[in-house]
mmCIF file as gemmi writes it, N, C-alpha and C atoms, coordinates in Angstrom:
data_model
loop_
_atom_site.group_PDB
_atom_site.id
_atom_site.type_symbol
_atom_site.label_atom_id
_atom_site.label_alt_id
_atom_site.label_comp_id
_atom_site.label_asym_id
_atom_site.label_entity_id
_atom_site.label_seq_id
_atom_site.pdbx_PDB_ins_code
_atom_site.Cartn_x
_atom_site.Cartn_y
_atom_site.Cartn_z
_atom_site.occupancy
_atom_site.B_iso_or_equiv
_atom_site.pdbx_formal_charge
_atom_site.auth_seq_id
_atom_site.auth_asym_id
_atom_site.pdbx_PDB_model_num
ATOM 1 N N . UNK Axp A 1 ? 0.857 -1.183 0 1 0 ? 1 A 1
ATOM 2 C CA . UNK Axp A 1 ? 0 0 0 1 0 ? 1 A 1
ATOM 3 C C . UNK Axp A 1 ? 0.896 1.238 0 1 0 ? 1 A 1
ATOM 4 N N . UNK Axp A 2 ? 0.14 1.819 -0.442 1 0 ? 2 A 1
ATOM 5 C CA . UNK Axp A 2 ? 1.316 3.82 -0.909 1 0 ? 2 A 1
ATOM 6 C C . UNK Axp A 2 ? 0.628 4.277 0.271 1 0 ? 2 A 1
ATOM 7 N N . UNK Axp A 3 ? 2.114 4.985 0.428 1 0 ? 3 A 1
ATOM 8 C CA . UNK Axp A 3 ? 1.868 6.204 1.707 1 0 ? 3 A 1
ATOM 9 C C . UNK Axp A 3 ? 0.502 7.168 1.563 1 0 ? 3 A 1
ATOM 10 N N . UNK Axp A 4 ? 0.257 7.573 0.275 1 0 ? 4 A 1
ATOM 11 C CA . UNK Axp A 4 ? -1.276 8.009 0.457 1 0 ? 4 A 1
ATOM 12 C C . UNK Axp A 4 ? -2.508 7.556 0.639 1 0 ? 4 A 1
ATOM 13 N N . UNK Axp A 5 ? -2.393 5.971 0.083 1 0 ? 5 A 1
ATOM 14 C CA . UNK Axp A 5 ? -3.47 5.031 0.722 1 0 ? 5 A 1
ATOM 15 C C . UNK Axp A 5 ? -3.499 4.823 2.043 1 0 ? 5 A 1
ATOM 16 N N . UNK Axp A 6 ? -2.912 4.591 2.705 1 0 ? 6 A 1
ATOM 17 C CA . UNK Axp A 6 ? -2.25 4.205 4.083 1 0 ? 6 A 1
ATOM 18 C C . UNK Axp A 6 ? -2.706 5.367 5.023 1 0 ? 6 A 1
ATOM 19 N N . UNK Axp A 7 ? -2.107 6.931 4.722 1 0 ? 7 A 1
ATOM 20 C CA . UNK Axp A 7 ? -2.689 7.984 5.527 1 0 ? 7 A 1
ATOM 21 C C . UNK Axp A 7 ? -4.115 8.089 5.035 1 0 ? 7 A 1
ATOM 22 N N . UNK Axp A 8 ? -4.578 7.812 3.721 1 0 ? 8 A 1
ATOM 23 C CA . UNK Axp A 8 ? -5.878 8.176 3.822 1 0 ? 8 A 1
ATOM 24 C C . UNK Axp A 8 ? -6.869 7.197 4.804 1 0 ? 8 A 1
ATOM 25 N N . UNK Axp A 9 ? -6.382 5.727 4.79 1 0 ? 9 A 1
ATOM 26 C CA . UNK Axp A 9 ? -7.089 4.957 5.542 1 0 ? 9 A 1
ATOM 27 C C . UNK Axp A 9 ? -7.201 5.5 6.912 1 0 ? 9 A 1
ATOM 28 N N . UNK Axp A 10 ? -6.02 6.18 7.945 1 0 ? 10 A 1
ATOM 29 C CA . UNK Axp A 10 ? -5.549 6.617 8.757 1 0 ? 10 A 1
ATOM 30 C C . UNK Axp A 10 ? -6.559 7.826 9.311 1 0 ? 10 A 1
ATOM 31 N N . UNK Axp A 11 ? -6.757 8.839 7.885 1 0 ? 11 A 1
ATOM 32 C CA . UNK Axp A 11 ? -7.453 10.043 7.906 1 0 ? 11 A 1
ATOM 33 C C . UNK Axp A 11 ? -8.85 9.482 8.274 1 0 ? 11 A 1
ATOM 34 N N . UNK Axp A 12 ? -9.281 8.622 7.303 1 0 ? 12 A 1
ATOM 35 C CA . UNK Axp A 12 ? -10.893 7.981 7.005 1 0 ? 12 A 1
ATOM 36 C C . UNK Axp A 12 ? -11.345 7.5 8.22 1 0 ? 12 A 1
ATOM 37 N N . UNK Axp A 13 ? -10.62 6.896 8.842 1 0 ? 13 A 1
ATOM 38 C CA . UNK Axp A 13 ? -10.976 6.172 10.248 1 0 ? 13 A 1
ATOM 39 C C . UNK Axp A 13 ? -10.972 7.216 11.086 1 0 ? 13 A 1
ATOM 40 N N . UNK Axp A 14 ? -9.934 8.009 11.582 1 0 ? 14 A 1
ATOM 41 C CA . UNK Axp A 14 ? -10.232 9.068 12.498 1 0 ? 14 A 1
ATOM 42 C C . UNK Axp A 14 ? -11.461 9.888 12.73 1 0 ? 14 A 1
ATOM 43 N N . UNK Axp A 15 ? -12.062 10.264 11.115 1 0 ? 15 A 1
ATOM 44 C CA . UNK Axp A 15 ? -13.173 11.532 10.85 1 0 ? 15 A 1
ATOM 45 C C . UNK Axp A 15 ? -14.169 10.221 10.695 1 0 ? 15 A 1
ATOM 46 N N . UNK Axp A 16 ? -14.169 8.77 10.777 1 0 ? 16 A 1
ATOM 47 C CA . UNK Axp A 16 ? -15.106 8.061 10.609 1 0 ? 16 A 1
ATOM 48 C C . UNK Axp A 16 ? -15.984 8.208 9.585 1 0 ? 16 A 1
ATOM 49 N N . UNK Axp A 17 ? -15.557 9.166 8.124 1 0 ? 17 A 1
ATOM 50 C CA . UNK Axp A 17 ? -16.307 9.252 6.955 1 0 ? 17 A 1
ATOM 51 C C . UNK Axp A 17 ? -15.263 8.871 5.779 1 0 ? 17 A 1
ATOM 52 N N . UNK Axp A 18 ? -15.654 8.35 4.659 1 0 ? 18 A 1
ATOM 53 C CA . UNK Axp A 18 ? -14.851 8.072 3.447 1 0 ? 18 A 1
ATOM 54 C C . UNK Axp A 18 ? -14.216 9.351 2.758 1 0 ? 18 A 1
ATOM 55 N N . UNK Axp A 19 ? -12.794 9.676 3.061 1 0 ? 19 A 1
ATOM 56 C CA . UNK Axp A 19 ? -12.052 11.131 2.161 1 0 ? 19 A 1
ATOM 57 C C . UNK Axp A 19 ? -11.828 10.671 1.191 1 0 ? 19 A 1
ATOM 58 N N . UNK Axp A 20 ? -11.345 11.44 0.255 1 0 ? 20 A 1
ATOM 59 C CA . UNK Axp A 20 ? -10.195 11.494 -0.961 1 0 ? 20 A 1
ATOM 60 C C . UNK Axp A 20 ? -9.283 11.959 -0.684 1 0 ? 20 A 1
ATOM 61 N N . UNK Axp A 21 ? -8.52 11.794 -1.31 1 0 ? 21 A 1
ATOM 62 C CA . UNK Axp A 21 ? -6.955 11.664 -0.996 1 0 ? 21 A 1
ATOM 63 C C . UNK Axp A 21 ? -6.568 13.303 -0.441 1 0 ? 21 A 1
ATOM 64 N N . UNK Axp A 22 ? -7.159 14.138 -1.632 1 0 ? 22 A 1
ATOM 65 C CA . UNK Axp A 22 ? -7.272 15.692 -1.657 1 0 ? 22 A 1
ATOM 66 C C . UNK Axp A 22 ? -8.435 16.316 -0.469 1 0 ? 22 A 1
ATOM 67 N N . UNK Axp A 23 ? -8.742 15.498 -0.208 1 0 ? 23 A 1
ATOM 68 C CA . UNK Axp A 23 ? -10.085 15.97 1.045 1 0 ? 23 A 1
ATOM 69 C C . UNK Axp A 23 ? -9.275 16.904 1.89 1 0 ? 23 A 1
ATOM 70 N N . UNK Axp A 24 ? -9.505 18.111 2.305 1 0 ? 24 A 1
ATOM 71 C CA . UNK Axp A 24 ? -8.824 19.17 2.941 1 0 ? 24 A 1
ATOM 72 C C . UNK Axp A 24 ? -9.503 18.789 4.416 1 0 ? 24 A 1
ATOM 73 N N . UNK Axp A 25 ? -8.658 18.063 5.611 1 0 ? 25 A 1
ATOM 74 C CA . UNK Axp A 25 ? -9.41 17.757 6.536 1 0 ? 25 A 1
ATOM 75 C C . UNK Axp A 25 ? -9.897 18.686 7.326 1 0 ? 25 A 1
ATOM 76 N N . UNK Axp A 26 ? -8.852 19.528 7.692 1 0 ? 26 A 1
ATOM 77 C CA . UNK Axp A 26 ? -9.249 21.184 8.089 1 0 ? 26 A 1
ATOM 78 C C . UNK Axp A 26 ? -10.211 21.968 7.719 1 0 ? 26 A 1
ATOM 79 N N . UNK Axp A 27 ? -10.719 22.116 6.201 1 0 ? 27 A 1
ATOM 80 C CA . UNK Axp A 27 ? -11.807 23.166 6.199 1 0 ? 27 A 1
ATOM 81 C C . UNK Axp A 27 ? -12.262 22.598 6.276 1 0 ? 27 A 1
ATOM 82 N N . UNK Axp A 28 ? -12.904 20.663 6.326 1 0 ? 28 A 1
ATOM 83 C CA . UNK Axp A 28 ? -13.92 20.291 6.581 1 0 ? 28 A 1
ATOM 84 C C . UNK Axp A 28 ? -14.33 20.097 7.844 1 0 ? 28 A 1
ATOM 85 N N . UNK Axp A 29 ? -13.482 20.737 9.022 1 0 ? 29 A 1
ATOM 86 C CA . UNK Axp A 29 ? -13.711 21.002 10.124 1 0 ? 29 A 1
ATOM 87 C C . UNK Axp A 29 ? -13.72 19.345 11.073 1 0 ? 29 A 1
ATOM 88 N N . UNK Axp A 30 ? -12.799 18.452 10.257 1 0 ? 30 A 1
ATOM 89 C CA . UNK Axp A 30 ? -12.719 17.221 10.75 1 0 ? 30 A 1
ATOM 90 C C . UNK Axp A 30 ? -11.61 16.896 11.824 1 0 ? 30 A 1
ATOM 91 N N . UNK Axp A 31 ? -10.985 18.375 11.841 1 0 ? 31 A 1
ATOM 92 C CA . UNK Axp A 31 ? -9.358 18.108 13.005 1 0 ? 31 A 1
ATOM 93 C C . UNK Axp A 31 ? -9.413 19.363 13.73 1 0 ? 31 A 1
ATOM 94 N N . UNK Axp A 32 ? -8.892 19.137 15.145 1 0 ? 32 A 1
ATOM 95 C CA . UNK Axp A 32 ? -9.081 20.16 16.471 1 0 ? 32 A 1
ATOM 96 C C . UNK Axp A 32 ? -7.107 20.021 16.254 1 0 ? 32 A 1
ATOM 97 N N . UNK Axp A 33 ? -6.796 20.8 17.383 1 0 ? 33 A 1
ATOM 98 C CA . UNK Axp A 33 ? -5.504 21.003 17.967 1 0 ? 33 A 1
ATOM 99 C C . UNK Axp A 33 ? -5.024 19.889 18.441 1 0 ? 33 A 1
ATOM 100 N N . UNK Axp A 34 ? -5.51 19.041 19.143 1 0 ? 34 A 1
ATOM 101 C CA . UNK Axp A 34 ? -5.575 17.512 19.547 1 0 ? 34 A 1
ATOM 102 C C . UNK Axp A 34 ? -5.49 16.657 18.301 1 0 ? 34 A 1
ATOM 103 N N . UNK Axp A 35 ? -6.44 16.459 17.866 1 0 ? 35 A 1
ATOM 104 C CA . UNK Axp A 35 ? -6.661 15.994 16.646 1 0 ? 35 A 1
ATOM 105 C C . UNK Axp A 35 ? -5.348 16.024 15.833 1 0 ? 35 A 1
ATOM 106 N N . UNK Axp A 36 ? -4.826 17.443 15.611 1 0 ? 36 A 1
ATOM 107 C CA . UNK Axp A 36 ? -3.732 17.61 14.557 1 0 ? 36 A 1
ATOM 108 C C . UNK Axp A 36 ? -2.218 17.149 15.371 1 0 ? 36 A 1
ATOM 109 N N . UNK Axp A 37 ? -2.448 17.346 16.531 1 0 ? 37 A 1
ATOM 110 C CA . UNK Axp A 37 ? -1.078 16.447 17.007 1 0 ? 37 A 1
ATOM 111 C C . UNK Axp A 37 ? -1.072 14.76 16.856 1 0 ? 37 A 1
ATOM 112 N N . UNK Axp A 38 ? -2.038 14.156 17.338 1 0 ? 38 A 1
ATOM 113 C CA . UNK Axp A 38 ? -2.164 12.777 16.916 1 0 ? 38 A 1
ATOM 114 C C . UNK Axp A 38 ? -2.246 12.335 15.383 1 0 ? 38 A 1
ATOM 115 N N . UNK Axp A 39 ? -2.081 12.917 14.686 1 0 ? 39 A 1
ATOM 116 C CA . UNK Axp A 39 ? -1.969 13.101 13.745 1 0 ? 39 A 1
ATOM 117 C C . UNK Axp A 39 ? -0.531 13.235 13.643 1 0 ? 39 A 1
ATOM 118 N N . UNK Axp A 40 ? 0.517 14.341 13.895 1 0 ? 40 A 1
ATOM 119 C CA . UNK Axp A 40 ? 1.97 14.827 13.87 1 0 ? 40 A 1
ATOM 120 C C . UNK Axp A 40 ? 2.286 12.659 14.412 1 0 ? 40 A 1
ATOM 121 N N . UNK Axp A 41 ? 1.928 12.934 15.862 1 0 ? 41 A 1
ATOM 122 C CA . UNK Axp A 41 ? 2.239 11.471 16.994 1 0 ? 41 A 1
ATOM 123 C C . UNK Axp A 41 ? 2.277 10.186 15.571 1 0 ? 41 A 1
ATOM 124 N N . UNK Axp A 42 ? 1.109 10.359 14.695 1 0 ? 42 A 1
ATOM 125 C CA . UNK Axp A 42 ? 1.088 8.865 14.223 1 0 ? 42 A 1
ATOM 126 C C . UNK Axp A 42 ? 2.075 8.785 13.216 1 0 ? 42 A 1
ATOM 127 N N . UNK Axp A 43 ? 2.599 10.482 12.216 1 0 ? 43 A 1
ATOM 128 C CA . UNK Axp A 43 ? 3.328 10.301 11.316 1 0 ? 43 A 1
ATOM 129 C C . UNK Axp A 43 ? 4.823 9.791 11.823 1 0 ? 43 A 1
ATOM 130 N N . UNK Axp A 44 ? 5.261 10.31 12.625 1 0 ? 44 A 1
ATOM 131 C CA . UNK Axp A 44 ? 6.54 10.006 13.286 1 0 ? 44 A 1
ATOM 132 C C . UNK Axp A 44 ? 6.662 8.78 13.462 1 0 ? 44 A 1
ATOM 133 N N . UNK Axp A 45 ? 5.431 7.904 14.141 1 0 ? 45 A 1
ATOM 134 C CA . UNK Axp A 45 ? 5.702 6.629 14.984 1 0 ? 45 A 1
ATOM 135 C C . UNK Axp A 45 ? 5.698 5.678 13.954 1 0 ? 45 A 1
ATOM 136 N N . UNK Axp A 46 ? 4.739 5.925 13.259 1 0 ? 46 A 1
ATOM 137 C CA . UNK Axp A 46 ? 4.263 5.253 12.002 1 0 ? 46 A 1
ATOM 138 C C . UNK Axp A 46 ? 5.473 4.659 10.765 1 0 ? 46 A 1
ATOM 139 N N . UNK Axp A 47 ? 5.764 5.999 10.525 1 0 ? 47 A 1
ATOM 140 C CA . UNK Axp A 47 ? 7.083 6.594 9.374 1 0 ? 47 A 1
ATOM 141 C C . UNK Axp A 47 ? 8.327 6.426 9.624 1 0 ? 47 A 1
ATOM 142 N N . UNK Axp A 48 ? 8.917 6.972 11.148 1 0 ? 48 A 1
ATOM 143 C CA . UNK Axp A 48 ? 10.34 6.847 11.368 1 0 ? 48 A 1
ATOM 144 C C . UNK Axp A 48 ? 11.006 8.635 10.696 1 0 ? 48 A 1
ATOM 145 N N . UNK Axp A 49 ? 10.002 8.814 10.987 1 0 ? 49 A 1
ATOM 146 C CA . UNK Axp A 49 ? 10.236 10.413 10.985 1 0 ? 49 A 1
ATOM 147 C C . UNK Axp A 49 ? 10.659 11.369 11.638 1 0 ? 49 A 1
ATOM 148 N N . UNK Axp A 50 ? 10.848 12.225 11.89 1 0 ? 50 A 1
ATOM 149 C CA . UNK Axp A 50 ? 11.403 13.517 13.061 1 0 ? 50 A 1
ATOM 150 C C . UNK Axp A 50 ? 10.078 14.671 12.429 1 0 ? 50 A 1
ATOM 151 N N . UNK Axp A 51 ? 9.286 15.199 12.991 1 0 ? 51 A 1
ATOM 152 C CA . UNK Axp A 51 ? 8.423 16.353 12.629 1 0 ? 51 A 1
ATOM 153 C C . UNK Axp A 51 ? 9.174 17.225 13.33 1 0 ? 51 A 1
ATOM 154 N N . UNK Axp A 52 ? 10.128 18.44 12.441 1 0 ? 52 A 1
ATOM 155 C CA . UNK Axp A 52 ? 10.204 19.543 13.648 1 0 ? 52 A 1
ATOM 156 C C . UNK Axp A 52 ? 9.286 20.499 13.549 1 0 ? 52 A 1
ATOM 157 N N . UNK Axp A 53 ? 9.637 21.489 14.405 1 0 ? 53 A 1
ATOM 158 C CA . UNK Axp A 53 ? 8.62 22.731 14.951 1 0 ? 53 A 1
ATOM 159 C C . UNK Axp A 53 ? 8.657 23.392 13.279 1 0 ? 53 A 1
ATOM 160 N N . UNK Axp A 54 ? 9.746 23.285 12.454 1 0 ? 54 A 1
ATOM 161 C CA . UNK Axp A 54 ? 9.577 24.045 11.552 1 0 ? 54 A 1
ATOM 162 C C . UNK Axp A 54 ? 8.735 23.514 10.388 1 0 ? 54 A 1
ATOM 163 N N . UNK Axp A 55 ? 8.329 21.836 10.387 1 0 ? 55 A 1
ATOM 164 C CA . UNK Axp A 55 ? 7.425 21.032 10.034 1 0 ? 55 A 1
ATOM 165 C C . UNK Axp A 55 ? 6.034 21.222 10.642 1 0 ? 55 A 1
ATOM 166 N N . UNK Axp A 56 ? 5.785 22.086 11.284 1 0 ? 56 A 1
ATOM 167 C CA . UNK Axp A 56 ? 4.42 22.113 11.76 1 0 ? 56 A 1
ATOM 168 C C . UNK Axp A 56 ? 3.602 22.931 11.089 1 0 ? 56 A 1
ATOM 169 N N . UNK Axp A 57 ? 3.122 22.907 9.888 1 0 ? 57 A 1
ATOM 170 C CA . UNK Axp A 57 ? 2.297 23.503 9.106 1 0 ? 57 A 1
ATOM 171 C C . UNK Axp A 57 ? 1.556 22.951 8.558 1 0 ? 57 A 1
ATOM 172 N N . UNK Axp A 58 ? 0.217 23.51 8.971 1 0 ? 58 A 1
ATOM 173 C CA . UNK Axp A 58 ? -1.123 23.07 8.248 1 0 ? 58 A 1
ATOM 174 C C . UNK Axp A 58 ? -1.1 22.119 6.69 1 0 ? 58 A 1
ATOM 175 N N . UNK Axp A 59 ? -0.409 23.323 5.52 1 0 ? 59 A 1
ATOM 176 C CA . UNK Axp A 59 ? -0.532 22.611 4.874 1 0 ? 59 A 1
ATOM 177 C C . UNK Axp A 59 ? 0.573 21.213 4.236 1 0 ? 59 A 1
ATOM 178 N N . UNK Axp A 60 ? 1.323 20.384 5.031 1 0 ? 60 A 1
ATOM 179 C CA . UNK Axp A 60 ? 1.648 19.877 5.611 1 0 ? 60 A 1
ATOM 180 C C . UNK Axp A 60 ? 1.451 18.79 6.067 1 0 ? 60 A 1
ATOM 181 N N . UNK Axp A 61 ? -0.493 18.507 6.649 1 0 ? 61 A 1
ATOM 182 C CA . UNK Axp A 61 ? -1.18 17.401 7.595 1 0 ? 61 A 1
ATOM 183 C C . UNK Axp A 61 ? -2.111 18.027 6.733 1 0 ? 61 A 1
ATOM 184 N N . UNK Axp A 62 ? -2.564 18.444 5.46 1 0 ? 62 A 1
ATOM 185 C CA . UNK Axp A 62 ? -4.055 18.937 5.069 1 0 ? 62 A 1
ATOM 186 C C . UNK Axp A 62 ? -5.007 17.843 4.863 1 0 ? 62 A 1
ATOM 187 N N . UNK Axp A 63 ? -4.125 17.376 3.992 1 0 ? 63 A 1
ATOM 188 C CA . UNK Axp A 63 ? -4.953 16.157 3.818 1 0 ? 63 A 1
ATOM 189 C C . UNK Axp A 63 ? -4.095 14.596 3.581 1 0 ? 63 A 1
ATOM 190 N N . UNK Axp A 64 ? -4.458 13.567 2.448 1 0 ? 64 A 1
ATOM 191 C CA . UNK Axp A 64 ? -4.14 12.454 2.924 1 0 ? 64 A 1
ATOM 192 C C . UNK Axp A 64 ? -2.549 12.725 1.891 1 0 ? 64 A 1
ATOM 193 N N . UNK Axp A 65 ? -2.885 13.158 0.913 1 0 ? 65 A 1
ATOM 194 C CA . UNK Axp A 65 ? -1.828 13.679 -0.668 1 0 ? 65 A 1
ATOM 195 C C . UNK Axp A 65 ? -0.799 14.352 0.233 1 0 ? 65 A 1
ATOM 196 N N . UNK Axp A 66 ? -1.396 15.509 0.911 1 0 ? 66 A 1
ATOM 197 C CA . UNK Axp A 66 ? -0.216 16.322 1.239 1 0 ? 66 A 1
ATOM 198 C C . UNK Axp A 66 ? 0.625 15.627 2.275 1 0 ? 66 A 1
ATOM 199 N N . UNK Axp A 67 ? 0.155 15.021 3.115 1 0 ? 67 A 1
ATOM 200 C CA . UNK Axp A 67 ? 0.973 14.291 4.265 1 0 ? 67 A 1
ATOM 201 C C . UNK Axp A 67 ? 2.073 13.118 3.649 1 0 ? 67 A 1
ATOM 202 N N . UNK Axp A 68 ? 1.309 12.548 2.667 1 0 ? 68 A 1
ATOM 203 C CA . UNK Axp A 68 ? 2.653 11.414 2.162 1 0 ? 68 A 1
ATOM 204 C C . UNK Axp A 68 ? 3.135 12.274 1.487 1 0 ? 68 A 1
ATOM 205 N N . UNK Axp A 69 ? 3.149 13.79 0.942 1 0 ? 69 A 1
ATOM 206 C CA . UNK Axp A 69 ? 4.247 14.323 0.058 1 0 ? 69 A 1
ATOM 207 C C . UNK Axp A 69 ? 5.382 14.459 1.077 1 0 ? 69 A 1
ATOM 208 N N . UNK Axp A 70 ? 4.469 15.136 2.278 1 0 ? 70 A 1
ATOM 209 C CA . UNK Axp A 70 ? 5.486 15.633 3.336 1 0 ? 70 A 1
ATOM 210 C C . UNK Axp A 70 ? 6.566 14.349 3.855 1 0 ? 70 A 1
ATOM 211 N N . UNK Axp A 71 ? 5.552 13.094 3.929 1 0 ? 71 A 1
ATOM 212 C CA . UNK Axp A 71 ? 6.484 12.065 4.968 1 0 ? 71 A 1
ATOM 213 C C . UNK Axp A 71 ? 7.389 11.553 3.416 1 0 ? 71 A 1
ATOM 214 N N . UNK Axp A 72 ? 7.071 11.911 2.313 1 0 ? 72 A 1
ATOM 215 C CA . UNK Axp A 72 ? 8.377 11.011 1.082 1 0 ? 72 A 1
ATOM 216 C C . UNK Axp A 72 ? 9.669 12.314 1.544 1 0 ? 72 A 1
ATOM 217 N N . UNK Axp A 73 ? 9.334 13.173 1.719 1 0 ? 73 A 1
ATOM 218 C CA . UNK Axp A 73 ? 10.225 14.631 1.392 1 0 ? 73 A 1
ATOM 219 C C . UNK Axp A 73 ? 11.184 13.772 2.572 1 0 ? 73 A 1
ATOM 220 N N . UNK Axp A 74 ? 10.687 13.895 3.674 1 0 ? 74 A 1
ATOM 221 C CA . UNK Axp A 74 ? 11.786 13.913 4.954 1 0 ? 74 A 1
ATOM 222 C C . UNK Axp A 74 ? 12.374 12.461 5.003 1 0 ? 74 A 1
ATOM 223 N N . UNK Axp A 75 ? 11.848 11.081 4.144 1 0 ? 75 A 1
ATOM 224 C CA . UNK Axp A 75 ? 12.058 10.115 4.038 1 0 ? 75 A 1
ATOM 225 C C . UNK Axp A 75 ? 12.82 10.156 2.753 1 0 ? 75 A 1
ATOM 226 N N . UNK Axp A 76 ? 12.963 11.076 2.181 1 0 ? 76 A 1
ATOM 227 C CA . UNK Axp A 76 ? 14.191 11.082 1.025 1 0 ? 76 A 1
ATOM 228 C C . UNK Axp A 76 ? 13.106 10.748 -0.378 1 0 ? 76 A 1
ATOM 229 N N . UNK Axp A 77 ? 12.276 9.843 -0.052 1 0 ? 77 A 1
ATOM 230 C CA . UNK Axp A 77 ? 11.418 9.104 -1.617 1 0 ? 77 A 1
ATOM 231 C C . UNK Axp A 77 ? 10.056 10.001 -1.717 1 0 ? 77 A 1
ATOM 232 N N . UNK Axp A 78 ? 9.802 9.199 -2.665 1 0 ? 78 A 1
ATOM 233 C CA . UNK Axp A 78 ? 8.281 9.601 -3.179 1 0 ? 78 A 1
ATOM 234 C C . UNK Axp A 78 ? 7.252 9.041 -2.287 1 0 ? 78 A 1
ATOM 235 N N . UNK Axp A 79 ? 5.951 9.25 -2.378 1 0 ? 79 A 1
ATOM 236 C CA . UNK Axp A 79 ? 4.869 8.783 -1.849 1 0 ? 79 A 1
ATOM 237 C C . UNK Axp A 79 ? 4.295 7.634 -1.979 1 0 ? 79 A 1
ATOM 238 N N . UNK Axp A 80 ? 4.63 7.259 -3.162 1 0 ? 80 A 1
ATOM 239 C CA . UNK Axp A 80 ? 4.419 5.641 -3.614 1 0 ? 80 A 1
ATOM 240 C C . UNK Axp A 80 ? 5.311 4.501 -2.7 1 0 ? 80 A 1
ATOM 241 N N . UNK Axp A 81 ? 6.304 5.061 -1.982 1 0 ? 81 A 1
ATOM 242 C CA . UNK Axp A 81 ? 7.292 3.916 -1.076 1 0 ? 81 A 1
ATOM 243 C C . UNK Axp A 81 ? 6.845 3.811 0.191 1 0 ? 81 A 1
């Protein structure tokens, strides 16, 4: 499974409704402050990642696309690995 399938399953289960990949979870008012750290918590634990403070941007965790762009970037690959 690709890193965007994988976070979207991740995303889908949390908000307990079916996203698309591009589903902006934020304006759909599906993530709190809480929310968006367990979110940060699962990419790290999940991935083998480091999120720093300068990684903490919205668009970033928007949705399921942007998060595996973010976790290929700091993982060196693409989103498909």
């Amino acid at each position: 499974m690709e890193l965007t399938e994988e976070l979207l399953a991740y995303f889908g289960s949390m908000a307990e409704i079916e996203l698309a990949a591009d589903d902006d979870i934020f304006a759909l008012g599906l993530v709190n402050s809480l929310r968006a750290l367990e979110i940060v918590v699962h990419v790290e634990s999940t991935y083998g990642i480091e999120v720093d403070v300068d990684d903490l941007e919205l668009d970033n965790f928007r949705s399921a696309a942007r998060a595996a762009a973010f976790v290929a970037r700091k993982r060196g690959g693409d989103s498909r690995s």
